[in-house]
C-alpha positions in Angstrom: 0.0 0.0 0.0 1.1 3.2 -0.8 1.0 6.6 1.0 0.4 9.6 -1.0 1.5 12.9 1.6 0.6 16.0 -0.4 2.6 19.4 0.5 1.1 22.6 -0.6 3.2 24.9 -1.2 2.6 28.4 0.5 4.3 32.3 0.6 4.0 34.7 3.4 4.7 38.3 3.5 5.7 40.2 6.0 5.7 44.3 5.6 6.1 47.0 8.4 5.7 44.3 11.4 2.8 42.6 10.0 2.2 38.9 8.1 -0.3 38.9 5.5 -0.8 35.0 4.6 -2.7 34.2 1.2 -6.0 34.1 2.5 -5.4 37.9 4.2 -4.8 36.9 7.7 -2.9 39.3 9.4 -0.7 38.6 11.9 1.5 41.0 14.0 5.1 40.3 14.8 6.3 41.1 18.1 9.5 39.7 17.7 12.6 41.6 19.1 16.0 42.2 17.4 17.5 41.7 14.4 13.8 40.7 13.3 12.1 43.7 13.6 15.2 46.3 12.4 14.8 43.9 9.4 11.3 44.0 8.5 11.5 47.8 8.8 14.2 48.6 6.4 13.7 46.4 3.6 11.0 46.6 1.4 9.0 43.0 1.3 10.1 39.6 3.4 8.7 36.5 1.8 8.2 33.4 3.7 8.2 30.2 1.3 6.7 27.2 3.1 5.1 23.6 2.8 3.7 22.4 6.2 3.0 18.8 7.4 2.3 17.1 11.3 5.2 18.5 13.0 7.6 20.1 10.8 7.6 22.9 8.4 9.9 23.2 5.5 11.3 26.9 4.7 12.9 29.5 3.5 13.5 33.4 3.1 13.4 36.1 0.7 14.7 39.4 1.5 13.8 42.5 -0.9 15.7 45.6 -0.1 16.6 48.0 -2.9 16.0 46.3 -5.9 18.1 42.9 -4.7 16.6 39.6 -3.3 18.6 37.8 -0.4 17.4 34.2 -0.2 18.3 32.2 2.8 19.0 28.6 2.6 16.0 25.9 3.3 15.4 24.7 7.0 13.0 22.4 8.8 11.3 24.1 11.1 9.0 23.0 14.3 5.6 23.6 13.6 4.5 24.8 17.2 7.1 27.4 16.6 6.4 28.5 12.7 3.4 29.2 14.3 3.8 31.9 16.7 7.0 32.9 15.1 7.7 32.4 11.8 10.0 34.8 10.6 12.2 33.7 14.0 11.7 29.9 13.1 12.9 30.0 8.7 16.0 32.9 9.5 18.3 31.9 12.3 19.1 35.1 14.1 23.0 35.1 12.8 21.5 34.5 9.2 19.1 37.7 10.0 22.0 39.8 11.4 24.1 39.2 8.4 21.1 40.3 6.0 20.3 43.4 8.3 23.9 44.3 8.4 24.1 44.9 4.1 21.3 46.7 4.6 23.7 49.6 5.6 25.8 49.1 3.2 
């Protein structure tokens, strides 16, 4: 017997300390720094994701003057895409190292 497991694929933006998911939920980031430096001076974050049971599989796009940063895919804990998911697809030293070009 086989198993068919279907992933959807899905994209969530976050602009000025907001995430707007595809079906225009909004959900507002409280998270501290880098996260919220970043989301303020760049122009769109994009959240690519496909979720299952416990695990989430990501990554990020940064837009910020015309360029597009793209962090490297991660697995991330559901419980914690949930209430965070900016914090859970960027590691914080992957989110520093973005919000530091963006002084450049």
């Amino acid at each position: 017997m086989k198993t068919l497991i279907k992933h959807t694929l899905f994209t969530m933006t976050i602009l000025a300390s907001q995430v707007t998911l595809a079906e225009d939920e909004v959900v507002y980031s409280s998270m501290g720094y880098p996260y919220n430096q970043l989301i303020s001076r760049t122009d769109a974050i994009n959240i690519t994701y496909t979720e299952d049971k416990e695990k989430v599989n990501c990554k990020v796009e940064v837009k910020w003057q015309g360029k597009t940063l793209t962090s490297p895919a991660i697995v991330a804990n559901s419980a914690k895409f949930s209430n965070k998911p900016l914090a859970s697809c960027l590691p914080r030293e992957h989110a520093k190292s973005i919000l530091a070009k963006t002084f450049h």
